[in-house]
N, C-alpha and C positions, 0 to 999 in steps of 0.2 A: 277542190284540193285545199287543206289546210297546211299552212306552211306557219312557224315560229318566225318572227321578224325580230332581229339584234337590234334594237334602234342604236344608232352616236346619238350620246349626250352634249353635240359640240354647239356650240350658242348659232340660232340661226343670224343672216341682217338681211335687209331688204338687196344688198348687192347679189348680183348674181355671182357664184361661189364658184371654184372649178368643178365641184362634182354636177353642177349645173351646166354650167358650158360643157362639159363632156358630155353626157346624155344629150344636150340639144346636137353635139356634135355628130352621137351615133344615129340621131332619126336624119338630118341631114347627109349623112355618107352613106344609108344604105334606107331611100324614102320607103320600101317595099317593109318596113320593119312594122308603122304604122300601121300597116293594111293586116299585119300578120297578128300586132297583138288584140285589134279590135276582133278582127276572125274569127281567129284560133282561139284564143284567151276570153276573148270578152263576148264573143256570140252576135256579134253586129252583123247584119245584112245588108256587106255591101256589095257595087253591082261588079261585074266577073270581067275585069279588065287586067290586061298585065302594064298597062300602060301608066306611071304612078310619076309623079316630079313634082320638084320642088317651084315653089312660087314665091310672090313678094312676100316679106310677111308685116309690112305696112299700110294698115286700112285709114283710108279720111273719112274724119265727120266735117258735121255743119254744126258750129264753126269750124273755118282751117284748123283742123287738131288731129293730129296722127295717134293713131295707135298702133302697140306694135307687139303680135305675137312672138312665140320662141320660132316657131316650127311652121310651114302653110306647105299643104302635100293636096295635089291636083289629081284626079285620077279620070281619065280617057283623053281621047284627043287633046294637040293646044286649042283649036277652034272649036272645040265641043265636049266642056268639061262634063263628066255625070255625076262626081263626088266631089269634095273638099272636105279634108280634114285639117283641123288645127292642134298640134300639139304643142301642149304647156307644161313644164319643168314648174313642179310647186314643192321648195321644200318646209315651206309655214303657210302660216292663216294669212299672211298681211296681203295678198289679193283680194278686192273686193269683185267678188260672185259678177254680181252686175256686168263687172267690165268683161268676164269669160260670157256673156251672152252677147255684147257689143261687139266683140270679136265676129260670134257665130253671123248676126246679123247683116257687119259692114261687108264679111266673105259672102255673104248667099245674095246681096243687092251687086257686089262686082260681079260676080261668075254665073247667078240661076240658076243654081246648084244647089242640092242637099249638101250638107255640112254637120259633119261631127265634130265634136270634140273630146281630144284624148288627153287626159291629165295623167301627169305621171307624177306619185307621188312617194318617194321612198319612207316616209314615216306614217302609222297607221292611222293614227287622231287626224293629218292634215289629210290622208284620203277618203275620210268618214266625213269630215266636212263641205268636202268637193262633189263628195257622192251627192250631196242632196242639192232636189230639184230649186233651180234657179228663179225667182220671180222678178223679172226684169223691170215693172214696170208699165208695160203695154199689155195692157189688155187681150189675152190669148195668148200671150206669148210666154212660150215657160221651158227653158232650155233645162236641159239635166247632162250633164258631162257623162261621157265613158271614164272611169279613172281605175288606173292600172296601180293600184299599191301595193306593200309588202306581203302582202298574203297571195299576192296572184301572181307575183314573179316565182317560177320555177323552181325547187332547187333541182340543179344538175349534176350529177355526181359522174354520168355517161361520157366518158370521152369520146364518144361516137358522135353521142346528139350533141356535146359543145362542141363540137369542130364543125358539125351542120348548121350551126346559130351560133354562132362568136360574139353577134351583139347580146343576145341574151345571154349567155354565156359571161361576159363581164358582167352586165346587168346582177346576174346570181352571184356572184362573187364579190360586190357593190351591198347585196343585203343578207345572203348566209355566209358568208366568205370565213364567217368562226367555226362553221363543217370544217373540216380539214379536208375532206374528198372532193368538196366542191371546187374545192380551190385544186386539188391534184388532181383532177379530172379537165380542168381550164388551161393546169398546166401542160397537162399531156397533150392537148388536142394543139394547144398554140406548136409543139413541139414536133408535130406533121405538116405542118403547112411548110409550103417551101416558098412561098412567097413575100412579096415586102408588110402583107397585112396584118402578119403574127404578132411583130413590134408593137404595131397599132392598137390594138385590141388588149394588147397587156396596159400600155400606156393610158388607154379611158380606165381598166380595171383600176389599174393604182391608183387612179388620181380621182375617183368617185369613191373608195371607198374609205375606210375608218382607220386609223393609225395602227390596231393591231396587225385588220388582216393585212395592211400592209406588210408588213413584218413576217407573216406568214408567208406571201409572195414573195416574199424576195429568199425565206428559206428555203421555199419548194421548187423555183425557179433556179437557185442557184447549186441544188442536189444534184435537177435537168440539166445545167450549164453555166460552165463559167464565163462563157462567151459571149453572153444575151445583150443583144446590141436595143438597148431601148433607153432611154434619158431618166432615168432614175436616180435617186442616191444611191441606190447599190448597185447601178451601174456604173457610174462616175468613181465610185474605191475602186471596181474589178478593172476598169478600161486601166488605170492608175499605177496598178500592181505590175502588171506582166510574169511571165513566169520565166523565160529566159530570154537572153539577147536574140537568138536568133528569132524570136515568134515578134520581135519589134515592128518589120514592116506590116506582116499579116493585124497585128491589134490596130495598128495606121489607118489600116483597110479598113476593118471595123468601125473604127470610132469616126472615120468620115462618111461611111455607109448612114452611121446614126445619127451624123449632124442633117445628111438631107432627108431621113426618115420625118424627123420631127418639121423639118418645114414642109414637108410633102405636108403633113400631118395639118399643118396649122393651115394649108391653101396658099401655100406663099409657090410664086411660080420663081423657079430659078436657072436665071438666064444658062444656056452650056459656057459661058467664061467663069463666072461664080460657080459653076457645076467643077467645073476641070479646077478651079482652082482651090475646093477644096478635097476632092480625092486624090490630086496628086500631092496634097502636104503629108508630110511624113513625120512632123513634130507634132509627138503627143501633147503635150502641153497645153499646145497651139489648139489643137482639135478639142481639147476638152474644154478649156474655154469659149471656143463656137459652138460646143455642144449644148453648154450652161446658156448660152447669151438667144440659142432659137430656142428656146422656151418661153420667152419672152420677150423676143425682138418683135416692133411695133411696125418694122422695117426692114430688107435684107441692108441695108448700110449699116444698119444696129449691131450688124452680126460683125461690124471690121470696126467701128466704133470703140477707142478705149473711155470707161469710166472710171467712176470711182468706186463702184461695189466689185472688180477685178479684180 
């Protein structure tokens, strides 16, 4: 399949970015993604288990030195692993090759397991680099990555098949998202789901991809609904507006739904007192500002915390 890839032109740095923590976020919430794109997509042979989880992703050498992948995905029993996969978020050159074989090797000496590796690369020059074969060093040993880059992400237009694959689904939205149907095809399928993951799934699209299509999301989202309970800027004007007094409790409702979306989101467990005590506040104000503050609370205390950027 040949696919057009839009590169952003946005300066990369060695920090890991949000569109990076998001992607390691999606092989993390649904580990079965890894097994799917190496399968399906990339033609690996691996062995036929349903049994897939996540693992440390810190390997020791000699000397005491940690290393430490994005992603470590376990496939068969815990006491009887058959696979290991490591998935790495690359979006420049500044990883040296070597250390993606260090990886392979410190997983396959803990588990005695075969071990791949899946590089995901949204830019096409840093996936052609990755593609090629690894010379570690040690003699025989010559690791080659699986790497999933812009030519091999989908585009989906189907609001069938994005409601059946939501991670790829942002994913395609993340590199064709300047399709406009890619993007009103991701919108539509988030718009069947009745459940808390629709939020979710918009929230990695947004936040991995490029300034315009953001802008397109939130045109084509807000065509869908004015409602759309998810931490965006153009959620935050909509929650803001209201349309009449009486819809004031119901938006209350919402925009506390959306403060614990986003901590669900982030892994932050939240006790039922801090649960109860933000679904029963009914000051918008209030809620929008713990809206804004869990996107970035290091802490649930962060979230009652006043600063100075308030």
């Amino acid at each position: 399949m040949t696919i057009t890839f839009r590169a952003c032109t946005a300066t990369m740095s060695d920090m890991p970015s949000p569109p990076h923590d998001t992607l390691v976020k999606l092989f993390t919430d649904r580990p079965q993604l890894a097994v799917e794109i190496l399968r399906d997509f990339l033609g690996v042979d691996l062995p036929a288990t349903p049994l897939v989880r996540l693992e440390k992703t810190t390997f020791n050498t000699r000397p005491s030195d940690d290393i430490e992948s994005d992603v470590v995905l376990v496939m068969g029993p815990p006491q009887t692993a058959v696979h290991a996969i490591i998935v790495e978020i690359q979006q420049d050159k500044t990883k040296d090759p070597k250390q993606i074989a260090r990886y392979a090797a410190a997983l396959w000496l803990m588990l005695r397991c075969d071990v791949s590796v899946l590089m995901i690369c949204p830019d096409r020059n840093v996936a052609t680099h990755y593609a090629q074969p690894i010379d570690s060093g040690l003699t025989g040993y010559r690791l080659r990555p699986w790497v999933l880059g812009p030519d091999d992400v989908p585009v989906i237009t189907d609001p069938q098949e994005a409601a059946a694959h939501p991670d790829l689904a942002a994913m395609s939205v993340m590199i064709h998202g300047l399709n406009r149907k890619v993007v009103e095809a991701f919108a539509a399928a988030l718009a069947d789901v009745t459940d808390e993951h629709a939020p979710k799934y918009y929230e990695y699209a947004y936040s991995m991809s490029a300034p315009a299509i953001r802008c397109l999301l939130e045109e084509i989202m807000k065509s869908a609904s004015t409602e759309w309970p998810v931490y965006s800027p153009f959620a935050r004007e909509h929650f803001g507006r209201g349309k009449t007094e009486g819809k004031t409790e119901g938006k209350a409702e919402e925009a506390a739904r959306s403060v614990l979306l986003v901590l669900d989101a982030r892994d932050f467990n939240v006790p039922d007192d801090i649960r109860a005590q933000i679904t029963t506040c009914t000051d918008l104000a209030q809620l929008e500002t713990w809206l804004t503050r869990a996107a970035t609370a290091q802490t649930l205390q962060d979230l009652f915390t006043e600063n100075e950027s308030d």
